[in-house]
C-alpha positions in Angstrom: 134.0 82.8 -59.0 136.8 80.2 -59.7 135.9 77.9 -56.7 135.7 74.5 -58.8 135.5 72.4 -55.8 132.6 74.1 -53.6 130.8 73.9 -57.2 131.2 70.8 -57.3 129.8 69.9 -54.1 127.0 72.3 -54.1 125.6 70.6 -57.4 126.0 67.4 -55.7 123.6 68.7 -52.7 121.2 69.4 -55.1 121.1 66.5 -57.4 120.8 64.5 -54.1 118.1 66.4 -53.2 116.2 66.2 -56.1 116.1 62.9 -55.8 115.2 62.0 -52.8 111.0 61.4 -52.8 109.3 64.5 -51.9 105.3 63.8 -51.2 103.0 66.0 -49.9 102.4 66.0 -45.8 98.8 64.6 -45.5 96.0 67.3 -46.0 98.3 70.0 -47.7 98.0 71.1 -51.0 100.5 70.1 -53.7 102.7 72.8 -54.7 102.3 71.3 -58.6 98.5 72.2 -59.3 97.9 72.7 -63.1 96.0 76.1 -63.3 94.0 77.7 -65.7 92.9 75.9 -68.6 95.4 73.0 -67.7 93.1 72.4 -65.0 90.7 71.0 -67.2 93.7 68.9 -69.2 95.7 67.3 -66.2 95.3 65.5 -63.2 98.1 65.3 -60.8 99.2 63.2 -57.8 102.1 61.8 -56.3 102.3 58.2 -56.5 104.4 56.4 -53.2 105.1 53.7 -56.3 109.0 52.5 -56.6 110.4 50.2 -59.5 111.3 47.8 -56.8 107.3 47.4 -56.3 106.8 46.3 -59.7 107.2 42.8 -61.6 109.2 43.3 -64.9 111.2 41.6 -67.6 115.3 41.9 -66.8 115.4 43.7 -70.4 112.8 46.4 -69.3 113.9 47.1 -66.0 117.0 47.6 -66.9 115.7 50.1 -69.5 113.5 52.1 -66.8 117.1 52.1 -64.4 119.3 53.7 -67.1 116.2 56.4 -67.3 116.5 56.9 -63.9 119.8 57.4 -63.5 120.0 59.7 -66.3 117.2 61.9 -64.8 119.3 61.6 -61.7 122.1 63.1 -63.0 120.1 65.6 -65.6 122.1 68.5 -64.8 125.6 66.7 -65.4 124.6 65.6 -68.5 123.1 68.9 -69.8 126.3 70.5 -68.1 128.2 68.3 -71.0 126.1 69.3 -73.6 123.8 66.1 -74.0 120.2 65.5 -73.4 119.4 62.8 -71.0 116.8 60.5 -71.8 113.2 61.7 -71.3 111.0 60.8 -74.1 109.6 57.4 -73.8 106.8 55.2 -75.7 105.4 52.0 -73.6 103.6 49.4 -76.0 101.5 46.1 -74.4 98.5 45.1 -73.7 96.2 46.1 -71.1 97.3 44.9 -67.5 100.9 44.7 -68.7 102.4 47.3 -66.2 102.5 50.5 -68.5 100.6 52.8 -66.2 102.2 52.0 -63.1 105.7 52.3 -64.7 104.7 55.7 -64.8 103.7 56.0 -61.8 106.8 54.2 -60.4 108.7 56.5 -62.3 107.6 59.8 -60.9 108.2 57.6 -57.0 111.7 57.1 -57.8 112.2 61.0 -58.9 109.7 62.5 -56.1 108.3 64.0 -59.0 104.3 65.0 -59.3 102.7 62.7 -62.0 100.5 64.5 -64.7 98.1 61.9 -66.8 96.7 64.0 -69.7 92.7 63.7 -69.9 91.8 62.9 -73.2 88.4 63.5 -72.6 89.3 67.4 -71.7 92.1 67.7 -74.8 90.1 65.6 -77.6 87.3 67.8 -79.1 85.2 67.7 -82.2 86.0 70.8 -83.0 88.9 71.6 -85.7 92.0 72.9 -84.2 90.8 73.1 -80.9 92.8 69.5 -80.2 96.3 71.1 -81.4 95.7 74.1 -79.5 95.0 72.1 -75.9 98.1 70.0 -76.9 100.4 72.9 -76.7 98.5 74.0 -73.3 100.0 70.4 -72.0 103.5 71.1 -73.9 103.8 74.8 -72.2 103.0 73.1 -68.8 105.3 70.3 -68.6 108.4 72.8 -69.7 106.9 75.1 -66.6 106.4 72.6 -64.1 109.0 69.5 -64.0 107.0 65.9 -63.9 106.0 62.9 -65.3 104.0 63.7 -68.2 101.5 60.5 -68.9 99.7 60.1 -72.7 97.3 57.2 -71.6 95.7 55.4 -74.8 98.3 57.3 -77.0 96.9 56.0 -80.3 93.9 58.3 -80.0 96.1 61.2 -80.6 98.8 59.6 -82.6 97.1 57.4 -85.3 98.7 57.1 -88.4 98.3 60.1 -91.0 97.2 58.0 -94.0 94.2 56.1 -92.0 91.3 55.5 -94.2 89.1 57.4 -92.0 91.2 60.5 -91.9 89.1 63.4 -92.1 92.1 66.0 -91.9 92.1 66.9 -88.1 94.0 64.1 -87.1 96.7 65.1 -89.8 97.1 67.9 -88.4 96.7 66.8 -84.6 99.7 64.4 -85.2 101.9 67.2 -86.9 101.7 69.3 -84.3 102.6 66.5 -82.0 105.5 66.0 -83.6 106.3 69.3 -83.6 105.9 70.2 -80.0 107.5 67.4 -78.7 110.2 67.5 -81.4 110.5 71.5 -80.1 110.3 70.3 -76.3 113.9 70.9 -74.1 112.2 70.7 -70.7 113.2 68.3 -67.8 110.0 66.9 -67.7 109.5 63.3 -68.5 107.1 62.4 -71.4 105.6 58.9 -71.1 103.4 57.6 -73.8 101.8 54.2 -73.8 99.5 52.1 -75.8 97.8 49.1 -76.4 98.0 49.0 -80.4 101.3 50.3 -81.4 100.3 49.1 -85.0 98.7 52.0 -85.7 100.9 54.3 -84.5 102.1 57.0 -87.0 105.8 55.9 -87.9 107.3 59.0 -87.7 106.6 59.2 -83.8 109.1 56.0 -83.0 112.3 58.9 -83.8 110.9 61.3 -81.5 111.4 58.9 -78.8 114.6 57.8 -76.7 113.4 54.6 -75.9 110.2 52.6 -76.9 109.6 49.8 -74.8 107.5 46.7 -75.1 105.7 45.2 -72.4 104.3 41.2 -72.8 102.5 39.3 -70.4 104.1 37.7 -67.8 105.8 34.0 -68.3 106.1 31.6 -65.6 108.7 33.0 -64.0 107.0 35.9 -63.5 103.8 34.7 -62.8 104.9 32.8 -59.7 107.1 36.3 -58.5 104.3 38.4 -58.9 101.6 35.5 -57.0 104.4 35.5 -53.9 104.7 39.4 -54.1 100.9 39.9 -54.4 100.2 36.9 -51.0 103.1 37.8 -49.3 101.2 39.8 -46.3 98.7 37.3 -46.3 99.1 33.3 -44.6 99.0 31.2 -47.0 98.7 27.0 -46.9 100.3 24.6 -49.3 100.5 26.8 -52.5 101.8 24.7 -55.6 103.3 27.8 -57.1 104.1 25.8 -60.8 100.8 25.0 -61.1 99.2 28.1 -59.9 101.2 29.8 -62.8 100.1 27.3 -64.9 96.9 27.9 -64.6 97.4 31.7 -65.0 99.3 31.7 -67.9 97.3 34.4 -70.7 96.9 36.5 -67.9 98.5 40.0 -67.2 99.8 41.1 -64.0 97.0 43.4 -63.2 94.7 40.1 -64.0 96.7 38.0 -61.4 96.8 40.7 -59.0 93.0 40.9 -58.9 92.6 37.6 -58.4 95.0 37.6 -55.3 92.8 40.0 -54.2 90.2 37.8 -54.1 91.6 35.1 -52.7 92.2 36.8 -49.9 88.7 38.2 -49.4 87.3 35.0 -50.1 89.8 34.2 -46.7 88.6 37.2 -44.9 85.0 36.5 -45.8 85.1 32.9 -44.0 87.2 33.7 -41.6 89.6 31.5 -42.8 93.6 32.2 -41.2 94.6 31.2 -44.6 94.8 31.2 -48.4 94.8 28.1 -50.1 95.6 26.4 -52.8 92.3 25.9 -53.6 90.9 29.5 -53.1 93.5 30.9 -55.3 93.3 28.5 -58.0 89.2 29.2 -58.4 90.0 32.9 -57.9 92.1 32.3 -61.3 90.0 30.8 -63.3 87.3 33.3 -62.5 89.6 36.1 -63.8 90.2 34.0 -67.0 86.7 33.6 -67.4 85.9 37.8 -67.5 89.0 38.3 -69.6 87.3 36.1 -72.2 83.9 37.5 -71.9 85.4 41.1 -72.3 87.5 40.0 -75.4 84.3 38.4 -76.9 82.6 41.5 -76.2 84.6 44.0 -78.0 
């Protein structure tokens, strides 16, 4: 009707209110509930997970911000004509932080988070895969989320693989194609631990493709204080505590924080030490090494 400035402040209303969290009061039922035969493809919660939780590389943060922000402000951007970014492909290995930045993601937005179950959408039967994908693709353009491909490579393995049979040709093409197709405001995450054998032409249908290494020292010692810091702890040498953990990923150091402190509990001990801590380490180095010798 002409009136430019109400407009204005109307949309503004709204943008803050989509984002500001929005979880589910304890014991209801969430309002996004995949249905049908996307019941049997997606699982869905919503993760109380911020970025501000997590322990990342300045580079990769700041990546996951400028998604945020541009999710934020989705309908000024498509308002202009552009496409925010929305499409994104997290590489690393195992531990490194890839599902939880999902997680975190759909926090920020107060968005539900879908993780696709590959165990429901990978069948032995031919076409049946490509024909559950695009039950996922007609979901997330009906119900706004965070759309998580766990273990991406077993959908999106290169064409020209030696064991091709066909199928996965034709699983991949109509990947591409669907998400190519895709104009929803739903958020696509894909992540993997072996990025090699991704097919190439996947890396243009993303907006960002993000790389996630184990932590550094630096790291190592934030993520140790972050992980103890609701816990007493006694005369921590934090250089050689990281040390010690270097080789291990966050969700390896996190686990052995969380033993430390049960070791505490266990003895009744007021504090964590040093010592406790240190052992709780190289325990966690010591599985890490059996399950790589074991694969």
């Amino acid at each position: 009707m002409g009136h430019g400035k109400l407009a204005d402040e109307i949309r503004a209303l709204i943008d803050k209110a989509k984002s500001r969290p929005r979880f589910p009061a304890r014991g209801a039922i969430p309002l996004a509930r995949p249905r049908g035969e996307a019941s049997e493809l997606l699982s869905v919660s919503y993760p109380n997970v911020h970025l501000k939780d997590m322990v990342l590389a300045a580079s990769t943060r700041k990546k996951l911000e400028r998604l945020i922000r541009e999710q934020k402000a989705i309908q000024l951007i498509r308002g202009r004509g552009l496409s925010p970014r929305r499409k994104v492909l997290l590489s690393g290995r195992p531990g490194t932080g890839k599902t939880l930045t999902a997680s975190a993601l759909a926090g920020e937005l107060g968005l539900p988070l879908f993780v696709v179950r590959l165990d429901g959408l990978i069948t032995k039967f031919m076409g049946e895969t490509a024909a559950k994908l695009r039950i996922v693709f007609e979901t997330l353009s009906q119900t706004r989320g965070v759309y998580l491909f766990d273990e991406f490579d077993s959908i999106g393995s290169a064409r020209d693989l030696s064991n091709d049979v066909g199928e996965i040709r034709r699983v991949v093409n109509s990947f591409l194609q669907m998400v190519e197709q895709d104009n929803s405001d739903s958020l696509i995450i894909a992540a993997t631990n072996q990025v090699g054998i991704l097919d190439r032409a996947l890396f243009r249908r993303f907006d960002d493709v993000i790389k996630y290494e184990p932590p550094d020292q630096d790291r190592i010692v934030e993520t140790l204080k972050a992980k103890l810091g609701n816990f007493k702890t006694y005369k921590l040498q934090w250089t050689k505590l990281a040390r010690l953990a270097q080789g291990l990923s966050f969700a390896d150091i996190t686990r052995a924080c969380e033993e430390a402190i049960k070791d505490a509990l266990i003895h009744d001990h007021v504090h964590v030490t040093h010592a406790q801590i240190a052992h709780a380490i190289q325990d966690r180095k010591l599985a890490v090494t059996h399950e790589e010798n074991n694969r």
